[in-house]
C-alpha positions as CSV (number, residue, x, y, z in Angstrom):
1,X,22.6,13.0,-32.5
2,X,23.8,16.6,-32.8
3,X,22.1,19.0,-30.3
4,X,21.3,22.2,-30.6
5,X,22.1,25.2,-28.2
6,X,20.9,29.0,-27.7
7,X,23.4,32.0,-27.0
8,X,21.3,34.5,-25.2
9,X,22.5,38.5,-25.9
10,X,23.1,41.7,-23.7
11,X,20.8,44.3,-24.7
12,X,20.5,47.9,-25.1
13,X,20.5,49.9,-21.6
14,X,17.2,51.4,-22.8
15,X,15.4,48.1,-22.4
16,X,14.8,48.1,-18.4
17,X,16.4,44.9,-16.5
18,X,13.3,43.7,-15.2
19,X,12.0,43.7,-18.9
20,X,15.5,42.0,-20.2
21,X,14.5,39.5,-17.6
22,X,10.9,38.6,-18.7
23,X,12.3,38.5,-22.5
24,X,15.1,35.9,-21.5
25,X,12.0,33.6,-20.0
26,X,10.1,34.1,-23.1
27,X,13.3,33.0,-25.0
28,X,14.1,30.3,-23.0
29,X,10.5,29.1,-23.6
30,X,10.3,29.4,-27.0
31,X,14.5,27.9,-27.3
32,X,12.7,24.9,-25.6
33,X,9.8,24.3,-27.8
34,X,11.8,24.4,-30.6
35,X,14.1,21.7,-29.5
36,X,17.4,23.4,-28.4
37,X,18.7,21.7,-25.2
38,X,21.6,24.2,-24.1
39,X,21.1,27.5,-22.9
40,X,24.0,29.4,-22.8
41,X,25.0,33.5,-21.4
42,X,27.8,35.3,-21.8
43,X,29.5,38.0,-18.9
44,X,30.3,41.4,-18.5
45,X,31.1,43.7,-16.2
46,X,30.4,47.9,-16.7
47,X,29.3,47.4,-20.5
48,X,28.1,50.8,-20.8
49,X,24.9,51.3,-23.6
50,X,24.4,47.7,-23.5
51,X,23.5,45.2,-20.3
52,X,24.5,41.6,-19.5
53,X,22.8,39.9,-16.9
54,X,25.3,38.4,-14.5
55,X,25.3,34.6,-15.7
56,X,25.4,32.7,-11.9
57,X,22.3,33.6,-10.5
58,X,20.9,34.1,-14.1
59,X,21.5,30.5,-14.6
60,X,20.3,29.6,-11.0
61,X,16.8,30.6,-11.7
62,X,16.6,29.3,-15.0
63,X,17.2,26.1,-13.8
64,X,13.8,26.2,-12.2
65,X,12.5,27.4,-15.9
66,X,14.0,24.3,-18.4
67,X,13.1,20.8,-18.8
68,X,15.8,18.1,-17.0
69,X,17.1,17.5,-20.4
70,X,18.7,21.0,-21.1
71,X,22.3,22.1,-19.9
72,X,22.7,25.6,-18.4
73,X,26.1,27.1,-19.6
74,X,28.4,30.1,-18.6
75,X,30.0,31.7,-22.1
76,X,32.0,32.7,-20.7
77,X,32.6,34.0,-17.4
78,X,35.8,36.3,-17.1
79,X,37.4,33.5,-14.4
80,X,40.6,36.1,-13.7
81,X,38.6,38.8,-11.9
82,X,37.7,36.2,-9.7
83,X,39.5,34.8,-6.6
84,X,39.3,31.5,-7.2
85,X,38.0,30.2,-3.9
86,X,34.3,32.4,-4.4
87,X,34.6,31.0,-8.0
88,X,35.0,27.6,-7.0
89,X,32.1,28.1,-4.4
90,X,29.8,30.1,-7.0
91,X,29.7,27.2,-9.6
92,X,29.8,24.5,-7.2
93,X,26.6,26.0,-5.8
94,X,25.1,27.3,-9.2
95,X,26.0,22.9,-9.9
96,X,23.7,21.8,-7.7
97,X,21.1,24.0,-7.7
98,X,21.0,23.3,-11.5
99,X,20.9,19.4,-10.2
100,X,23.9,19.0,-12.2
101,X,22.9,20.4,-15.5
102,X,25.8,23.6,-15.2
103,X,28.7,23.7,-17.9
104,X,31.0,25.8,-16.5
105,X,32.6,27.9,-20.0
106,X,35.1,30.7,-19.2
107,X,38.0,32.5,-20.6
108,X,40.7,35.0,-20.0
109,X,38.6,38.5,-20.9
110,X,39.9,41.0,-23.7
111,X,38.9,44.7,-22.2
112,X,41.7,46.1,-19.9
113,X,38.9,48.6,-18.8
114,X,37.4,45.9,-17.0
115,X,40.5,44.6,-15.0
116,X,40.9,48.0,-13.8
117,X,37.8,48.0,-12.3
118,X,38.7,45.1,-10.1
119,X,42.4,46.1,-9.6
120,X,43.6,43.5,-11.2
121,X,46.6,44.0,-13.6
122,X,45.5,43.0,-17.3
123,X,48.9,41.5,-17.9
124,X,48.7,39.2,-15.4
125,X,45.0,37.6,-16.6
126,X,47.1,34.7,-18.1
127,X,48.6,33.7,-14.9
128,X,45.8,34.0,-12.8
129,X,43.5,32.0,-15.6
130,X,45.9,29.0,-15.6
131,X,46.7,28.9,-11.2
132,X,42.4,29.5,-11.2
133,X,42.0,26.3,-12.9
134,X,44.5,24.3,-10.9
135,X,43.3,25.7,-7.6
136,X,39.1,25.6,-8.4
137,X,39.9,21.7,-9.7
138,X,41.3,21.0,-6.1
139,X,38.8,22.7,-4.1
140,X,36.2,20.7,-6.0
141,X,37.6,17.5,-5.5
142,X,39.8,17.3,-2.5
143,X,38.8,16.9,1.2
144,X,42.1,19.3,2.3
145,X,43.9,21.5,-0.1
146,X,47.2,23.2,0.3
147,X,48.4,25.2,-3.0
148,X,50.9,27.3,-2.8
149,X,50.9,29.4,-6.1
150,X,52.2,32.6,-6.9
151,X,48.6,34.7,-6.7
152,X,46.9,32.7,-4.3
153,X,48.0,30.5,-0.8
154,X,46.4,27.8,1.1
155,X,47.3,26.4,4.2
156,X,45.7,23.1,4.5
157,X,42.0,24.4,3.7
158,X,38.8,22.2,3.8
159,X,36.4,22.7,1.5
160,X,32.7,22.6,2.2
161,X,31.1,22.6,-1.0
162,X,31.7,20.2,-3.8
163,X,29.6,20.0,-7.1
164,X,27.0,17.6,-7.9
165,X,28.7,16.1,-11.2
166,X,31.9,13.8,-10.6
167,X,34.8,15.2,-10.6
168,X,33.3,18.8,-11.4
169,X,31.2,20.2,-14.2
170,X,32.7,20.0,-17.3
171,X,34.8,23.2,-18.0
172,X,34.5,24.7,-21.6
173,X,37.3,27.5,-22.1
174,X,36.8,30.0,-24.7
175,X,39.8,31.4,-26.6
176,X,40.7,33.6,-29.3
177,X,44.4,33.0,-29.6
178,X,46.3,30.2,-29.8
179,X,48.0,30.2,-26.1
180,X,44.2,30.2,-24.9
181,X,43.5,26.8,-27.1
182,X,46.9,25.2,-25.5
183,X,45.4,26.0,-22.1
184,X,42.0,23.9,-23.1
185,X,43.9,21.4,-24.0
186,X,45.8,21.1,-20.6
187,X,43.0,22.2,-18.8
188,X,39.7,21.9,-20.1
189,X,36.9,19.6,-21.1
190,X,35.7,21.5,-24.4
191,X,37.2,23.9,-26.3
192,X,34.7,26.8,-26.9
193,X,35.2,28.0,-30.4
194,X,34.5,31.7,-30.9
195,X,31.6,32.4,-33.4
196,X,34.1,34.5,-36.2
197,X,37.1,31.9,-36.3
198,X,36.1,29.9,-39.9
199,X,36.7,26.1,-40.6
200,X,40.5,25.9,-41.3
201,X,41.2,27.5,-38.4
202,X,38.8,25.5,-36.2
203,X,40.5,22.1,-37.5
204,X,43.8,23.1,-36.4
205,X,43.1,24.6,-33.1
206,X,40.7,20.8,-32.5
207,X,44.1,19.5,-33.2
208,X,45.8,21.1,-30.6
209,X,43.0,19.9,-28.2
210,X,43.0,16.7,-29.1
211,X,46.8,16.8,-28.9
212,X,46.8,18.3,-25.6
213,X,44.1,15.7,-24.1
214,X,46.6,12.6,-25.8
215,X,49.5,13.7,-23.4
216,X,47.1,14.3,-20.6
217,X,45.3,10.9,-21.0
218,X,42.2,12.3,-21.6
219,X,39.3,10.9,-24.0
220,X,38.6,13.8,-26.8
221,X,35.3,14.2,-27.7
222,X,32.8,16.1,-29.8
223,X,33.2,20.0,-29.1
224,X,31.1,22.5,-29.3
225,X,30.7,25.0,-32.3
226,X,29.4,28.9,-32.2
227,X,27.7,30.5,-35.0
228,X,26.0,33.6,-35.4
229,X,23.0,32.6,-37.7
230,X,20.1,34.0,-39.3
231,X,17.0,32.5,-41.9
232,X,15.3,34.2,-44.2
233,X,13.5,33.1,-47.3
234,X,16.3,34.3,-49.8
235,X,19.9,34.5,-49.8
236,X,20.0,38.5,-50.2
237,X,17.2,39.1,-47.7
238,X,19.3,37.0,-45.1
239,X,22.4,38.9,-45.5
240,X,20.2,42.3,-45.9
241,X,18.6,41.7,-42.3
242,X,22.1,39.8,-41.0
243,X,23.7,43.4,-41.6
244,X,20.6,45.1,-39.7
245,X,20.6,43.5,-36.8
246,X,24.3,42.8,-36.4
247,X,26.4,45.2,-37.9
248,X,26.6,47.3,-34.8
249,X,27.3,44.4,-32.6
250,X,30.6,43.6,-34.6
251,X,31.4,47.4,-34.7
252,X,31.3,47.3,-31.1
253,X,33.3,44.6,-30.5
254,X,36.3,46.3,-32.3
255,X,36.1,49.7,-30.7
256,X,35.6,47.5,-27.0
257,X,39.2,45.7,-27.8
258,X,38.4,42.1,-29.3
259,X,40.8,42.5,-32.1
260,X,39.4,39.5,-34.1
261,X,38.0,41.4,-36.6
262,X,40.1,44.3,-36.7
263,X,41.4,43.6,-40.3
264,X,37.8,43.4,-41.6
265,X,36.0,45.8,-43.4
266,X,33.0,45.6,-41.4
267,X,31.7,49.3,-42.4
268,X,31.9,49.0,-46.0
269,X,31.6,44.9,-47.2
270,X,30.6,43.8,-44.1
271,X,28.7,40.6,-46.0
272,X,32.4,39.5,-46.9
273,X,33.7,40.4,-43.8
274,X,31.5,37.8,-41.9
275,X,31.0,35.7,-45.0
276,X,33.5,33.0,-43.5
277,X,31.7,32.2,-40.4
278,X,28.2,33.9,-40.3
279,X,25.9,31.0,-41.0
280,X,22.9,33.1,-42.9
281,X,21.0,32.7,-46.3
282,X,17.5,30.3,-47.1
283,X,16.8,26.9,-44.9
284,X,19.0,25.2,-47.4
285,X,21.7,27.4,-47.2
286,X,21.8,27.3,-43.7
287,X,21.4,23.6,-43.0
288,X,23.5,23.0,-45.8
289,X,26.7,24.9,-44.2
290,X,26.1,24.0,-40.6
291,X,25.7,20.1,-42.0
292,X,29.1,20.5,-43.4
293,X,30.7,21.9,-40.3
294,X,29.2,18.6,-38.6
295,X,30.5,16.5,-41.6
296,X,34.0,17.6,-41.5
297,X,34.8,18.7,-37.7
298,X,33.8,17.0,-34.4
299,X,31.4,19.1,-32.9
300,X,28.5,18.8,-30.9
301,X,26.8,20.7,-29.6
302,X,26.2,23.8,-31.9
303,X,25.2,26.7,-30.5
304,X,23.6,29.2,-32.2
305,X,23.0,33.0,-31.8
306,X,19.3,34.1,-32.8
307,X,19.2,37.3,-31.1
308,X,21.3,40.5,-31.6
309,X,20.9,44.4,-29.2
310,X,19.0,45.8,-32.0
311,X,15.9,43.1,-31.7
312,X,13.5,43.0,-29.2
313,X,12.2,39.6,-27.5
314,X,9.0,39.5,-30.2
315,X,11.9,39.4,-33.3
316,X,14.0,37.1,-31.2
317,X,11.1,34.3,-30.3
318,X,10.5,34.7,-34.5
319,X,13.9,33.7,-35.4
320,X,13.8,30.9,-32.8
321,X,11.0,29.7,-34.1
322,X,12.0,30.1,-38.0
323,X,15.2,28.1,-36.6
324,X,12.6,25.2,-34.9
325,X,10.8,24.7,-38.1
326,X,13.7,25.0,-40.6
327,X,17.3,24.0,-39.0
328,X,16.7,22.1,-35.8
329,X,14.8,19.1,-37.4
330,X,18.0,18.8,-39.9
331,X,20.4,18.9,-37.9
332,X,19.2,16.6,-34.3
333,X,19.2,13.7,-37.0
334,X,23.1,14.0,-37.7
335,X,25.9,11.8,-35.9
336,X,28.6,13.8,-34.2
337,X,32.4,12.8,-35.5
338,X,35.3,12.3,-33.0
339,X,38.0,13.0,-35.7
340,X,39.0,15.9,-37.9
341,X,38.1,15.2,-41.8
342,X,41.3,16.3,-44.2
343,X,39.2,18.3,-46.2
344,X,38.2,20.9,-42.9
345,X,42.2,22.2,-42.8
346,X,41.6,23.8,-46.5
347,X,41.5,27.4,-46.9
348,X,38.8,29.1,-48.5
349,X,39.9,31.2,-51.6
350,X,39.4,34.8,-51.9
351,X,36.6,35.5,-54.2
């Protein structure tokens, strides 16, 4: 069984936050009705024209919201602005108020604007991402911890706090570039695949988890897969309304420093530019591509992004719903694979 997961949005600063908040529990609602068991939120910090709502206590109410069955997942939290002690106590507290349904997804963060805020040097996120790990993984699991690292020192410390799920909750790290897939694969659980990388890209980097998890003893398992995904009736209305809705988003992403799609022409053939990882066209077409992806890679679960800035809740509990009637009954059916097929390292030729 493949299950099916919800990427909530930030929204435009002109919505109010109480209002953002009562669309996220419409959302969640709806995500549940139509059979997606993951709720997942992105983070951050001083956005400007658009809001996130901070993830932790976000999550912590939700939990009183969703059915026992669906996970609650940070993606991603920006771990380096953190000191790792209050982010250790954070999600082991956010672990069992969610009775240990939290995935715990974070990443190394792409806009120097926001390390300034925190006084934290952007060159040094790298460092303080990987000694973060080491340090949260001890406080979570020891009974007296002494690390002595070059950001952080602890003296024989005794933590207070431990999270419900044994050792921790699993950790999902999200990653661009390559160094960021090595470090899920020496310390992570998952490997959280950005929504623009395409197929041949994802087999290889699975590779270098499953690698990674070899030398560390570690069981790999199905990961999970991101895709920004829309339905419409036909082909050319999907990639019409895909371009509506989402356009600006990518746009945004470029000119706030994620450089993923910097070679794209996302102002002028933006439908090629997304064409080799946006999931959009008929029921067909959609369940048809993300059924490949499932057929060829080991993921599970998928997590799919509905809901874009320029739609309000009413648009976003429509496309859920389009995705509950047409996609999720496909796709809970499916088995998950725990290898990579040959045929997923091909490269796509240009048209």
């Amino acid at each position: 069984m493949v299950q099916m997961g919800l990427l909530l949005s930030d929204v435009p600063k002109s919505v109010s936050p109480s209002q953002q908040f009562k669309d996220v529990l419409r959302i969640v609602e709806a995500a549940q009705a139509n059979g997606f068991t993951y709720i997942a939120i992105g983070q951050h910090f001083l956005y400007g024209e658009l809001r996130w709502l901070q993830p932790v206590p976000l999550l912590a109410r939700l939990a009183a919201e969703v059915d026992h069955d669906v996970k609650l997942v940070t993606q991603i939290m920006i771990a380096p602005l953190y000191h790792p002690v209050m982010l250790a106590e954070e999600i082991a507290t956010l672990d069992v108020v969610t009775e240990g349904r939290l995935i715990f997804g974070a990443g190394l963060g792409y806009r120097p604007e926001e390390f300034d805020y925190f006084g934290i040097p952007f060159k040094q996120r790298a460092g303080r991402f990987d000694e973060s790990l080491e340090l949260m993984k001890k406080l979570w699991t020891q009974d007296s911890v002494t690390h002595h690292g070059k950001y952080w020192q602890l003296e024989d410390v005794h933590p207070h706090l431990f999270p419900v799920q044994d050792p921790h909750p699993p950790i999902w790290i999200g990653a661009h570039a390559i160094p960021g897939v090595n470090r899920c694969a020496k310390y992570g659980d998952a490997y959280a695949c950005p929504p623009e990388t395409p197929m041949h890209e994802i087999a290889e980097r699975h590779q270098i988890v499953m690698d990674g998890f070899a030398a560390r003893g570690k069981e790999f398992t199905p990961q999970p897969l991101r895709r920004n995904c829309l339905v419409a009736d036909t082909r050319e209305e999907a990639i019409v309304e895909f371009a509506r809705v989402a356009q600006g988003r990518y746009l945004t992403y470029v000119n706030k420093g994620l450089d993923v799609m910097a070679d794209k022409d996302l102002e002028n053939e933006f439908a090629k530019a997304v064409s080799g990882h946006a999931v959009i066209g008929t029921p067909d077409d959609v369940v048809a591509t993300l059924t490949d992806y499932v057929e060829k890679l080991p993921v599970d679960p998928i997590l799919l992004r509905p809901q874009w800035p320029t739609m309000d809740g009413d648009e976003t509990i429509a496309a859920i719903n389009r995705l509950g009637k047409d996609i999720v009954p496909a796709m809970l059916p499916l088995q998950a694979r725990t290898t990579i097929d040959e045929a997923a390292y091909a490269v796509p030729q240009e048209a």
